[in-house]
C-alpha positions as CSV (number, residue, x, y, z in Angstrom):
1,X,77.0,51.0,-51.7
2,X,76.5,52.9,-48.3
3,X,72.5,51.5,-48.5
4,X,73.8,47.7,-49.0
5,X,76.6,48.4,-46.2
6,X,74.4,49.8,-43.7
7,X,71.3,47.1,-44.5
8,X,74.9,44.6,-44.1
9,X,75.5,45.9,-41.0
10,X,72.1,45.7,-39.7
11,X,71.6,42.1,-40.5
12,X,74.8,41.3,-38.6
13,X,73.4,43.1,-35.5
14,X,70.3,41.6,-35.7
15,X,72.4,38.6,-36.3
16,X,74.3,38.6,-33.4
17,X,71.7,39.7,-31.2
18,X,69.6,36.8,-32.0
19,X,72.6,34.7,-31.0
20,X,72.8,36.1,-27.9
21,X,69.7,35.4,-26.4
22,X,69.5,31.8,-28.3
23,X,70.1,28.5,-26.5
24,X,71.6,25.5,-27.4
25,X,70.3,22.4,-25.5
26,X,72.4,19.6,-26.1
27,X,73.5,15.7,-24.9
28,X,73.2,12.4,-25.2
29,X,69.4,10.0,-25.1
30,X,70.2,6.5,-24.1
31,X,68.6,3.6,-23.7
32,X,67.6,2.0,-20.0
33,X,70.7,0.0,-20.2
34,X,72.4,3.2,-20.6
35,X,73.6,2.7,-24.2
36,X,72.3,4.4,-27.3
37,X,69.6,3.0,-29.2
38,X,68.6,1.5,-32.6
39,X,67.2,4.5,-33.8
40,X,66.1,7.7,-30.9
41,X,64.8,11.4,-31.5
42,X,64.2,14.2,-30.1
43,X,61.3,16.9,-30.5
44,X,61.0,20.8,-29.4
45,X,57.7,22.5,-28.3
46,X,57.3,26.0,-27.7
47,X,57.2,29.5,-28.7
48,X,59.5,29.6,-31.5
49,X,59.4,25.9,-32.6
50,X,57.1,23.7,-34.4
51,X,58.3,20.6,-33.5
52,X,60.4,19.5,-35.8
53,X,62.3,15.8,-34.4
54,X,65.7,16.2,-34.6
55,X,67.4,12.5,-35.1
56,X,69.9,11.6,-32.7
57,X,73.3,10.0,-33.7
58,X,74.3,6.5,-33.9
59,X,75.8,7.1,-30.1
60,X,72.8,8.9,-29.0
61,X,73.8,12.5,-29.6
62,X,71.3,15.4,-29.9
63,X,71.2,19.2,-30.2
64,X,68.5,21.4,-30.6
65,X,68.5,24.8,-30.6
66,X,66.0,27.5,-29.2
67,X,65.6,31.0,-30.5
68,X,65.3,32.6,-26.6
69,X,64.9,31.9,-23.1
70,X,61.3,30.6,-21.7
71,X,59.3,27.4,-21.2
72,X,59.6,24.4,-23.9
73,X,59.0,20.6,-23.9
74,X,61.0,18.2,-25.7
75,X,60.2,15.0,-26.2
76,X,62.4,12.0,-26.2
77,X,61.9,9.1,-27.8
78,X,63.2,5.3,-29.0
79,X,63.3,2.1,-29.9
80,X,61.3,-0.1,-27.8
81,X,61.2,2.6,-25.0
82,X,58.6,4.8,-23.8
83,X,58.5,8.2,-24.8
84,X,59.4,10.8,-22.1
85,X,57.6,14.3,-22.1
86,X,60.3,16.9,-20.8
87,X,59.9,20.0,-19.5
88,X,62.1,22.7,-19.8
89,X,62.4,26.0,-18.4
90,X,65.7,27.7,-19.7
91,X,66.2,30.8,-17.4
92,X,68.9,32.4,-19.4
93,X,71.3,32.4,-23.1
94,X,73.8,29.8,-23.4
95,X,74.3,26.3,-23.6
96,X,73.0,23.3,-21.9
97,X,73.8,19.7,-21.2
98,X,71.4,17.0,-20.0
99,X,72.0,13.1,-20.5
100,X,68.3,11.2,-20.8
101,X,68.3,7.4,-20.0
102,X,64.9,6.2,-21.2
103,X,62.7,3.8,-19.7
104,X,61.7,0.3,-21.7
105,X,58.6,-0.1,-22.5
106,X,56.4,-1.7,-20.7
107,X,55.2,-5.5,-21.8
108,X,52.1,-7.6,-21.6
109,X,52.9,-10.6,-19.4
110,X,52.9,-13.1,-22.2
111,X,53.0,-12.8,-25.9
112,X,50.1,-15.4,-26.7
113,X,48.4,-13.1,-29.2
114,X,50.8,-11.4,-31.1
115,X,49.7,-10.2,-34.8
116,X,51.1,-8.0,-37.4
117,X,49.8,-4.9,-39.4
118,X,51.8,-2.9,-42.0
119,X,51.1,-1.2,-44.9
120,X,49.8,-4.3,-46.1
121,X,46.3,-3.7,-44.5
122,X,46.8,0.1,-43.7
123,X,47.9,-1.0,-40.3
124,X,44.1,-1.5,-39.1
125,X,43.3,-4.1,-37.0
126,X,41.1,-5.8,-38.8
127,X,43.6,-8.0,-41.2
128,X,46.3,-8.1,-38.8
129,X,48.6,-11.8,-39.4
130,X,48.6,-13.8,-35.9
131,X,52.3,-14.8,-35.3
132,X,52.6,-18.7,-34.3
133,X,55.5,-19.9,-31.2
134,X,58.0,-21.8,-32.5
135,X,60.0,-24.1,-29.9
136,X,62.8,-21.2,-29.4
137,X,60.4,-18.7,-27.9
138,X,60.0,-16.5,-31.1
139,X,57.3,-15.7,-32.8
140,X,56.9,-16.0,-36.9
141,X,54.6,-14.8,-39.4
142,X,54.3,-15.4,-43.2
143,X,53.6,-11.2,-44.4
144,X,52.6,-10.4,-48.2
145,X,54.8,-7.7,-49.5
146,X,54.2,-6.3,-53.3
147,X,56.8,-3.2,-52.4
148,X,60.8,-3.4,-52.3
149,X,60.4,-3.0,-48.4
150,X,57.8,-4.1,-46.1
151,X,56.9,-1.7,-43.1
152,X,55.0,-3.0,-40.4
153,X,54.0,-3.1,-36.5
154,X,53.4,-5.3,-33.5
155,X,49.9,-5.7,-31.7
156,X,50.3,-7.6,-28.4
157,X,53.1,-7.0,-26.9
158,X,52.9,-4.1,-25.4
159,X,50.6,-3.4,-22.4
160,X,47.8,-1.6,-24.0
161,X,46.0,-1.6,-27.6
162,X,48.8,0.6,-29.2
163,X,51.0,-1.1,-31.5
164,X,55.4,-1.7,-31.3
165,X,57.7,-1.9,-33.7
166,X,59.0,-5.4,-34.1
167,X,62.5,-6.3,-33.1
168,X,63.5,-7.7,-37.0
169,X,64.3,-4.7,-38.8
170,X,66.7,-3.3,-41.4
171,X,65.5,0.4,-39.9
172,X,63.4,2.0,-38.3
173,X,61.0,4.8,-39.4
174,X,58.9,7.5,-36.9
175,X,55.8,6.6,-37.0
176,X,54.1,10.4,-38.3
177,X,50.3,8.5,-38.3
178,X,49.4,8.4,-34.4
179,X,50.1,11.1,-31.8
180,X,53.2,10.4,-29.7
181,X,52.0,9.5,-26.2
182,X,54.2,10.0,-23.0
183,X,54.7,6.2,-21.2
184,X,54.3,4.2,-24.3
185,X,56.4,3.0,-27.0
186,X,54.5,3.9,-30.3
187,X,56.7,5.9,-32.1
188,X,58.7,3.8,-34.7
189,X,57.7,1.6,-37.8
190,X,60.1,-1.2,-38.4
191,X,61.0,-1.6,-41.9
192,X,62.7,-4.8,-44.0
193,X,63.6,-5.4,-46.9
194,X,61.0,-7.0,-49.0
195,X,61.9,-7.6,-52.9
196,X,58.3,-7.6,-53.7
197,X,57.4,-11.2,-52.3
198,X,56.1,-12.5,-49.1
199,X,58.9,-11.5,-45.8
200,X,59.0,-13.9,-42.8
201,X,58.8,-11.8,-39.8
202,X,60.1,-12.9,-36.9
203,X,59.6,-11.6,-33.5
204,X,61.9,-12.3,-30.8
205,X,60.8,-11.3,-26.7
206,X,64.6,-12.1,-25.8
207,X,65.7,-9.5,-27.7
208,X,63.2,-6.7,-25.6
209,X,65.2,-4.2,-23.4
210,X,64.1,-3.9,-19.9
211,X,64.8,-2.4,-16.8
212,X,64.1,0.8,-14.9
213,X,60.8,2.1,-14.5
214,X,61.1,5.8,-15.1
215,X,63.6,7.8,-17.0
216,X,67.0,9.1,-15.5
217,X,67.4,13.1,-16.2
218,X,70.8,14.1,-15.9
219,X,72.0,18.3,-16.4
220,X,75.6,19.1,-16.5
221,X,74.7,21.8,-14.2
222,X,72.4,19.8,-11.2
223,X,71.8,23.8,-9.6
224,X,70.2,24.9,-12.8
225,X,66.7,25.7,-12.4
226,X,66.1,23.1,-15.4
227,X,67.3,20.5,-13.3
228,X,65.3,21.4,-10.4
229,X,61.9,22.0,-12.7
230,X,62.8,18.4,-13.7
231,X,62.8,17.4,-10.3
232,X,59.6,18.8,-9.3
233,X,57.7,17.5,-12.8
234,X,59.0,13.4,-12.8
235,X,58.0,14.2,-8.7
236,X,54.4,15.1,-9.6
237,X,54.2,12.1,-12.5
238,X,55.0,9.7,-9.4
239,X,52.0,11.1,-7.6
240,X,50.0,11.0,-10.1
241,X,50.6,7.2,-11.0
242,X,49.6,6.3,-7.8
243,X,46.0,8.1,-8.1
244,X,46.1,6.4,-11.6
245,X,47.7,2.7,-10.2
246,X,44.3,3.4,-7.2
247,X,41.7,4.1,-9.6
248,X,42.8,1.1,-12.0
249,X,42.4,-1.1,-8.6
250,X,38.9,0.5,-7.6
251,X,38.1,0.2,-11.4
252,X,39.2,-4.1,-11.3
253,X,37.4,-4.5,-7.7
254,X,34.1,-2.9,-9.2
255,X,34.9,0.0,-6.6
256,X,35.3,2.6,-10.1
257,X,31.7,4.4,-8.8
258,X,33.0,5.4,-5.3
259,X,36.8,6.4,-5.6
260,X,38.0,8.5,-3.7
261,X,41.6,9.8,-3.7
262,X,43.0,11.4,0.1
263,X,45.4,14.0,-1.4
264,X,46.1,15.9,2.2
265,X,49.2,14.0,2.6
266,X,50.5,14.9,-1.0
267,X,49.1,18.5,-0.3
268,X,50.7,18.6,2.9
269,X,54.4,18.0,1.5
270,X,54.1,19.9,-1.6
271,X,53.4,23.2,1.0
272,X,56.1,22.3,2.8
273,X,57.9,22.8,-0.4
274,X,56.9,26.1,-1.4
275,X,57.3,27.8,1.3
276,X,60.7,26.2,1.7
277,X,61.8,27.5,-1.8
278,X,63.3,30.7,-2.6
279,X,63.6,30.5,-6.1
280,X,61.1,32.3,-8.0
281,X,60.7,30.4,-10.8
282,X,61.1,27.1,-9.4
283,X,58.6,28.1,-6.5
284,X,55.5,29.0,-9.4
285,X,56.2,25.8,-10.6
286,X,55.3,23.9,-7.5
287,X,52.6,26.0,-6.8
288,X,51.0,25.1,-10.6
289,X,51.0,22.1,-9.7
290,X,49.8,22.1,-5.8
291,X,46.7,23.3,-8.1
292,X,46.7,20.2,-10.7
293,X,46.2,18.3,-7.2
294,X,44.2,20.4,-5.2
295,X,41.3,19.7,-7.3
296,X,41.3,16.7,-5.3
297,X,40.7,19.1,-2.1
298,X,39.9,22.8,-3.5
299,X,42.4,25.3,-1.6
300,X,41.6,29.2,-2.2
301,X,44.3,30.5,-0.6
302,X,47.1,29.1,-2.7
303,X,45.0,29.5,-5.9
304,X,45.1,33.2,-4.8
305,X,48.9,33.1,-4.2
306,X,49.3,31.8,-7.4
307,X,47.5,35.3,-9.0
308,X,49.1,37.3,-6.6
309,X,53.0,35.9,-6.8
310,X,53.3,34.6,-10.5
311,X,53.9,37.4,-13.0
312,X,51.8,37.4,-16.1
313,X,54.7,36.7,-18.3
314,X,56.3,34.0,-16.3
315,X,57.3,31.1,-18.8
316,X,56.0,28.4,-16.1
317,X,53.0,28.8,-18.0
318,X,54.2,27.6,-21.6
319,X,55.4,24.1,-18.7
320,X,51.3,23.6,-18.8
321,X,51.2,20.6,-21.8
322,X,48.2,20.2,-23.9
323,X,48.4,24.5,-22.8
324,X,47.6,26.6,-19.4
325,X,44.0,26.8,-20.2
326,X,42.9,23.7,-18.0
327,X,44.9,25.1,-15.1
328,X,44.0,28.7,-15.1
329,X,40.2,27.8,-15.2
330,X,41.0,25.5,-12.1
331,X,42.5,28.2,-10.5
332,X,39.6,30.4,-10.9
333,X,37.1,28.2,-9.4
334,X,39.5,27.8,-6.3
335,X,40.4,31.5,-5.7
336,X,36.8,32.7,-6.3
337,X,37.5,35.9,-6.8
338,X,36.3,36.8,-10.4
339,X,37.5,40.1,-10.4
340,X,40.9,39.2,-9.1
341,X,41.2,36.1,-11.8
342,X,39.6,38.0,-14.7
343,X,42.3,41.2,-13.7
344,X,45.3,38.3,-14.3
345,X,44.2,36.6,-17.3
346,X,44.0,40.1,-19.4
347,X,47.5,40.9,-17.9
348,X,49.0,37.2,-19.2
349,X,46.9,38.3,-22.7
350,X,48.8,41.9,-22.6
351,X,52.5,40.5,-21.2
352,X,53.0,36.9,-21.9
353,X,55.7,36.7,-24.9
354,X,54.3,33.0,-25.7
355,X,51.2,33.5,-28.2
356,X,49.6,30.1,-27.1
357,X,49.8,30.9,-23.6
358,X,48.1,34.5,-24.4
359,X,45.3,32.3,-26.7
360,X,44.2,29.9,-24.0
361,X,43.9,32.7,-21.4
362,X,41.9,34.2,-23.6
363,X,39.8,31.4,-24.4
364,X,39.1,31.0,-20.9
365,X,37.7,34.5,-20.4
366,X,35.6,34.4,-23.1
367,X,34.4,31.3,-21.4
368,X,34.0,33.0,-18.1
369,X,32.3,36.3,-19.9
370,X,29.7,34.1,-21.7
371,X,28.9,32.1,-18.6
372,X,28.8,35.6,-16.3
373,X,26.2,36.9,-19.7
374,X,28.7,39.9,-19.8
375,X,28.3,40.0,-23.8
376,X,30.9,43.5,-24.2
377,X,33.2,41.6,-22.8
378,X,32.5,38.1,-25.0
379,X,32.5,40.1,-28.0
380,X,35.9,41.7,-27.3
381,X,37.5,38.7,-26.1
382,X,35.9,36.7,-29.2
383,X,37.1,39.0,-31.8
384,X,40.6,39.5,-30.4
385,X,40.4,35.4,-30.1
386,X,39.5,34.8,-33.8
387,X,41.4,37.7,-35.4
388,X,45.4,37.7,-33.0
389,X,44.8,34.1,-32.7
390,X,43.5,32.8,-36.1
391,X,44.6,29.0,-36.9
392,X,44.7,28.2,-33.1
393,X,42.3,25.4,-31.8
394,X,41.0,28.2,-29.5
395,X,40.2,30.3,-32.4
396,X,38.5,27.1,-33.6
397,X,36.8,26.0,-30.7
398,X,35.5,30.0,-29.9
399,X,33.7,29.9,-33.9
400,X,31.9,26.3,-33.1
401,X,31.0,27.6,-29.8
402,X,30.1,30.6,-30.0
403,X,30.6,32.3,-33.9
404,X,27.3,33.9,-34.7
405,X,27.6,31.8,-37.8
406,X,27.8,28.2,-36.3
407,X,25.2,25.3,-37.4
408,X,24.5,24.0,-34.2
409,X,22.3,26.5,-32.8
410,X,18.5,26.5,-31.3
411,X,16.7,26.7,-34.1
412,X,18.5,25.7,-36.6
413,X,18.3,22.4,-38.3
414,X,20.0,19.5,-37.2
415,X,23.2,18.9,-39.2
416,X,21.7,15.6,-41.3
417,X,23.6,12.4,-40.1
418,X,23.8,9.1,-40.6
419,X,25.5,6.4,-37.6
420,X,26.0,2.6,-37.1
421,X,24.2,0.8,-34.1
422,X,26.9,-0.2,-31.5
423,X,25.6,-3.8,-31.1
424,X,24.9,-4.0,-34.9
425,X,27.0,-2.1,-37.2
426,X,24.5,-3.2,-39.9
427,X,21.8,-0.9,-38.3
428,X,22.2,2.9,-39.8
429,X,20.1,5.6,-37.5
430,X,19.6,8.5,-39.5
431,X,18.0,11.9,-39.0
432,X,15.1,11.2,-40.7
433,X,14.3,8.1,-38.2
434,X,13.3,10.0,-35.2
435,X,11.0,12.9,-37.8
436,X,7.7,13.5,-35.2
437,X,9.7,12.8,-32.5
438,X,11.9,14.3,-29.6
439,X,15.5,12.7,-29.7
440,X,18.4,14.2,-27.2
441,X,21.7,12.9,-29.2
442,X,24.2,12.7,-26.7
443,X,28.0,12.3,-27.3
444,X,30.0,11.0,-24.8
445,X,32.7,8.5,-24.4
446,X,33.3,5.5,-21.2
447,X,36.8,7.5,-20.6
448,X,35.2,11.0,-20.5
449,X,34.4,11.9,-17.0
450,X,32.5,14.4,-17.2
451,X,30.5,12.1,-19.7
452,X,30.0,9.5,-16.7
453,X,29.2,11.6,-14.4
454,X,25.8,13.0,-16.7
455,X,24.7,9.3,-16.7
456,X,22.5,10.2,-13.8
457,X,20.9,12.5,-15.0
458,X,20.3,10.8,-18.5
459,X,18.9,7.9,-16.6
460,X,16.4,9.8,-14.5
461,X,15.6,11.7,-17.9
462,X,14.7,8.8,-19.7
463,X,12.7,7.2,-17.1
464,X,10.7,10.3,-16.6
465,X,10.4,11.3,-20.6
466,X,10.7,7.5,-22.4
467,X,6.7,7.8,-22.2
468,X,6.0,11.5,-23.4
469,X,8.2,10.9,-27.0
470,X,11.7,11.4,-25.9
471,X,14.1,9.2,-27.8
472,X,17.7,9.0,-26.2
473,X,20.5,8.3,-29.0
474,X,24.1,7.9,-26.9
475,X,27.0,8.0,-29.8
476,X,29.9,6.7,-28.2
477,X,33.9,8.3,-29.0
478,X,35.3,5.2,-27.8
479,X,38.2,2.8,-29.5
480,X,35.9,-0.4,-29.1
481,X,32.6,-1.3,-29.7
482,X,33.6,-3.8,-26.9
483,X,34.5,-1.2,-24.3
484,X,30.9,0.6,-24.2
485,X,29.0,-3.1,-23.9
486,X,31.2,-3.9,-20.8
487,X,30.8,-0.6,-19.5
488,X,26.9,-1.2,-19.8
489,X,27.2,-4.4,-17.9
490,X,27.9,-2.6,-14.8
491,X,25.9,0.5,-12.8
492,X,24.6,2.0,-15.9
493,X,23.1,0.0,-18.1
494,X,21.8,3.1,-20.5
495,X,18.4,0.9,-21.4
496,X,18.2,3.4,-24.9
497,X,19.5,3.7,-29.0
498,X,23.3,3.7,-29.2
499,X,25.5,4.4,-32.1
500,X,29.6,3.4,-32.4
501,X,31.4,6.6,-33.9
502,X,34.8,5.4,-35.4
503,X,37.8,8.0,-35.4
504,X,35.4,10.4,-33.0
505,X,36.8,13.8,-33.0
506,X,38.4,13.6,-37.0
507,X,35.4,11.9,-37.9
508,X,32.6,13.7,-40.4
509,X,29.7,13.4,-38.0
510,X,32.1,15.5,-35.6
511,X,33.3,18.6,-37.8
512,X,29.2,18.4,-38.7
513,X,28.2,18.8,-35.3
514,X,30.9,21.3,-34.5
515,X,32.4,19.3,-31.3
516,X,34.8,20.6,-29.5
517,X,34.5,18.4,-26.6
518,X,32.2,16.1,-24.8
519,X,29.8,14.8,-23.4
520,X,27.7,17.3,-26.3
521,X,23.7,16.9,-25.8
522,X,21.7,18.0,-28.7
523,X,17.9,17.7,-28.1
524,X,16.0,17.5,-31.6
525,X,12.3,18.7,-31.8
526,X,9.9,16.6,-34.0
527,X,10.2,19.1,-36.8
528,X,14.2,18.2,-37.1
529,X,15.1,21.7,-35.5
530,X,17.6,22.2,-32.8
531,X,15.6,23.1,-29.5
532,X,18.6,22.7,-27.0
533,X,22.1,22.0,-26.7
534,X,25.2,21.7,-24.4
535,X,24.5,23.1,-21.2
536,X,20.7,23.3,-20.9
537,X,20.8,19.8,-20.9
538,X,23.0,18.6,-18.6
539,X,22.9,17.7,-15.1
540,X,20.0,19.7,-12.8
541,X,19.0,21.7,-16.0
542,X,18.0,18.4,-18.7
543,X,14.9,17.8,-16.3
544,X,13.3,20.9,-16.8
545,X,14.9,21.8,-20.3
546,X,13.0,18.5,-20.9
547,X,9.6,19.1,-19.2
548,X,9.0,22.4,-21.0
549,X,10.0,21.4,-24.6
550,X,8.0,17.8,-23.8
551,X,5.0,20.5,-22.7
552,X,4.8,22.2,-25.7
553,X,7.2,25.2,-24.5
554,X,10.0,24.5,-26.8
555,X,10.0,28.1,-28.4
556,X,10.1,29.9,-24.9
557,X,14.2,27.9,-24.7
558,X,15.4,31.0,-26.7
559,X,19.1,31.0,-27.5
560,X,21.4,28.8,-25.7
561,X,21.9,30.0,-22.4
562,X,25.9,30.3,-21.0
563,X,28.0,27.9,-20.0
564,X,28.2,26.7,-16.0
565,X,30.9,25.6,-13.8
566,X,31.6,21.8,-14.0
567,X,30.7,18.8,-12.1
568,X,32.6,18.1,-9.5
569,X,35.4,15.7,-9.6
570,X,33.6,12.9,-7.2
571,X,30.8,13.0,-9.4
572,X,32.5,11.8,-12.7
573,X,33.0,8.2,-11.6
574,X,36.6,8.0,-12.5
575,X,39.3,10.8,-10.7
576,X,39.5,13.9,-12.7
577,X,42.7,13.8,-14.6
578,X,45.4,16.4,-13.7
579,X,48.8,17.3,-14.6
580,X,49.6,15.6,-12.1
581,X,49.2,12.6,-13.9
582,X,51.8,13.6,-15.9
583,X,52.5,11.9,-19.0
584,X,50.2,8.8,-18.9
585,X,47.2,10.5,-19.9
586,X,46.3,10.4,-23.2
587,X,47.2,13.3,-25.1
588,X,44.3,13.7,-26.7
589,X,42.3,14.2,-24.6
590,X,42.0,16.3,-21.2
591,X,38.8,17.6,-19.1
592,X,38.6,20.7,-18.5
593,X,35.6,23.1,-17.9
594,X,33.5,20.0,-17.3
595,X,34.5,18.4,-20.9
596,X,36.9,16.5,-22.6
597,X,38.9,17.4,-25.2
598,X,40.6,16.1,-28.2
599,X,44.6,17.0,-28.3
């Protein structure tokens, strides 16, 4: 009985300690007319949650509860409202209030083209129903139905390609299929009853909410530092729209090539503001993200305040979404002072309490060590990586990179593939097609940056080469076929073979080729073995990686040699995304050490 009492009483201390450092965030979502919606949610991210959604009440009530103090996310969504990406840094135990008033969602100017898809046709776009006007200003279509309900979607209303739930519904359902993306409403499946025959869906545009264009963030307590992170983040997602709003302008006017964004003035004003603050924590936020815009216009001295001032277990590093990774590399190439950034990231590694903070550091200076050729140091960082960190995607991407046991290696045989034409899908190129041959298979995507800004390169390459045996094969990771031949219409015209990869990073031809981000050059020898990849052939190094394996030097390559710093921002023919962008990214994706990345 003493055992069981004592093991009691432990479990109550334990208990109660827990409760004492745990934090209960709760409140109200509402819609942009300030009531609660149809059907809203809410979702944690952080150390110490998965992100489970949490449904809100009929009146737009939440709670959600987080085991300690530190950095999180939630994310708020609803009905026919965008879905906000929240940070939030809770400083201490205790409860805390915040009322969120969403934005709507943001429509195309008419709705001449509106078509459903449903689990009638796997919600694809190919078999989507076109809806036809009727004289009240709805829309109607006729939708089979062989299931008691009938669960479907909208293309065409919103701005975009992503699909809406439609305004006839009995309820609503989350959609769990696609990845929930900040400033777009493409959350929620509408649902009706169905009886097993045909359901006539009607849309109606009146019954849209609109209004307000960014979401209202209201705390209880204005002087908490939530509040004021808050603040400083829906700040820096204004900023960044602008570079976004700019570069869709230069993009329309044909201009895409030779954007530039002036961020002095928003560089200016955001010093202002750190050395105005005197909170701690509130001050290494502004200074993360005077970095996610100084990459605009490089600045060494704040990039070494930031190593110098931020502890190495400072929860503004678990505010980084997608992870810290993007923004500690920036930070490095800023400061340049290896020592002095290498020195940080193994005190974040040793000190910071959240585990994907610690595994993206990491990541980063295994990066570093195998660019520097430091291999003690690779091999530590690459087993403490793969063994602490195992299931991460930087465990993940560390084994395709650089695992001594990964397929796509010099010498090694190309992974066998087989990929449609991008102006005929009928057209298969397979590995076999391009035996006696070189081929450079190069992976890239129109949205990729760093993918654009290799077309120069490739170009000069395939002039040069096209008349010593080089065969250039571009597979593209884009949505649309349609994209990539308008994207060809303009400066590059890329006069070589092109494949259309559907699904891109999930797809079969990806997890063969162990890709991890792009653009990802592969250059084939006749014999079908792998004579070059990834760095050696980009930028200044294809030419001559190409001259000596076109010359018959091919076997002097050796293994692949380390990776280099990036191109620059001005030479990726669309802005380099940031943070600063907030939100409307996509979350998928983000560049960073010169690639992009799936999320």
């Amino acid at each position: 009985m003493r055992v069981l009492t004592l093991s009691a009483i432990l479990i109550l201390w334990w208990s109660c300690a827990a409760a004492q450092d745990s934090c209960v965030v709760h409140g109200h979502v509402l819609g942009c007319d300030g009531k609660p919606m149809r059907s809203a949610f809410v979702r944690p991210f952080g150390p110490g949650r998965s992100g489970h959604l949490a449904a809100a009440t009929p009146d737009g009530e939440f709670q959600v509860a987080f085991p300690r103090p530190g950095g999180y996310f939630l994310v708020f969504g609803g009905v026919h409202h965008q879905t906000l990406f929240m940070p939030l840094l809770i400083e201490r135990p205790g409860p805390l209030e915040l009322t969120v008033r969403l934005s709507a969602a943001s429509y195309r100017s008419s709705f001449d083209s509106v078509q459903v898809v449903g689990d009638f046709n796997d919600y694809k776009s190919e078999g989507a129903l076109p809806m036809s006007r009727r004289t009240d200003g709805t829309l109607i279509a006729s939708v089979p139905c062989d299931r008691d309900t009938l669960r479907y979607q909208l293309l065409g209303v919103q701005t975009g390609t992503l699909p809406i739930c439609g305004t006839q519904a009995d309820t609503f359902l989350v959609d769990r299929r696609n990845p929930m993306l900040g400033n777009q409403s493409n959350s929620f499946i509408s649902v009706l009853k169905a009886e097993r025959k045909p359901v006539q869906v009607v849309f109606d545009p009146a019954r849209l909410p609109r209004g307000y264009d960014e979401p209202v963030i209201t705390f209880a307590d204005p002087l908490r530092v939530a509040a004021r992170i808050v603040d400083i983040s829906q700040d820096m997602s204004r900023r960044g729209h602008r570079i976004s709003d700019a570069f869709a302008a230069a993009k329309a006017a044909g201009r895409a090539d030779s954007f530039h964004w002036d961020a002095s003035p928003d560089l200016k004003s955001l010093a202002t503001e750190i050395d105005g603050e005197r909170a701690t924590l509130t001050r290494a936020y502004l200074l993360l993200n005077y970095v996610h815009l100084a990459v605009y216009a490089p600045d060494s001295t704040k990039a070494r305040r930031i190593l110098a001032e931020i502890p190495p277990d400072s929860p503004v590093w678990s505010l980084e979404w997608g992870g810290p990774g993007k923004t500690f590399y920036d930070i490095g190439q800023m400061a340049k002072r290896p020592a002095l950034w290498r020195d940080y990231g193994e005190r974040v590694v040793a000190a910071h309490p959240d585990s994907s903070v610690r595994a993206a550091f990491l990541y980063d200076l295994l990066e570093e060590a195998q660019k520097s050729g430091d291999k003690e140091r690779a091999g530590r960082y690459y087993t403490q990586l793969v063994g602490d960190y195992a299931g991460s995607q930087y465990a993940d991407w560390s084994k395709k990179q650089y695992g001594p046991n990964r397929a796509v290696m010099v010498h090694k045989p190309c992974p066998d593939f087989a990929l449609a034409g991008l102006e005929d899908s009928a057209r298969v190129y397979r590995a076999a097609d391009f035996k006696g041959k070189y081929v450079l298979i190069d992976f890239w995507a129109t949205w990729c940056g760093p993918c654009v800004g290799e077309l120069a390169s490739l170009h000069r390459a395939h002039e040069k080469f096209k008349g010593r045996g080089l065969v250039i094969l571009s597979v593209s990771f884009d949505e649309k076929r349609e994209t990539v031949k308008r994207f060809r219409s303009g400066k590059w015209p890329m006069p070589w073979l092109h494949a259309f990869l559907p699904n891109g990073f999930a797809s079969g031809v990806a997890a063969a080729f162990e890709i991890v981000g792009i653009p990802r050059p592969i250059l084939i020898g006749p014999d079908g073995t792998i004579v070059a990849v990834d760095e050696d052939l980009r930028g200044e190094k294809l030419d001559g990686t190409l001259a000596r394996a076109l010359g018959g030097d091919a076997g002097r390559l050796g293994p692949r040699r380390a990776l280099t710093a990036p191109s620059s921002p001005s030479a990726t023919g669309a802005p380099r995304r940031s943070r600063a962008a907030g939100s409307r990214r996509r979350s998928r994706r983000a560049c960073r050490a010169g690639r992009a990345r799936p999320r």
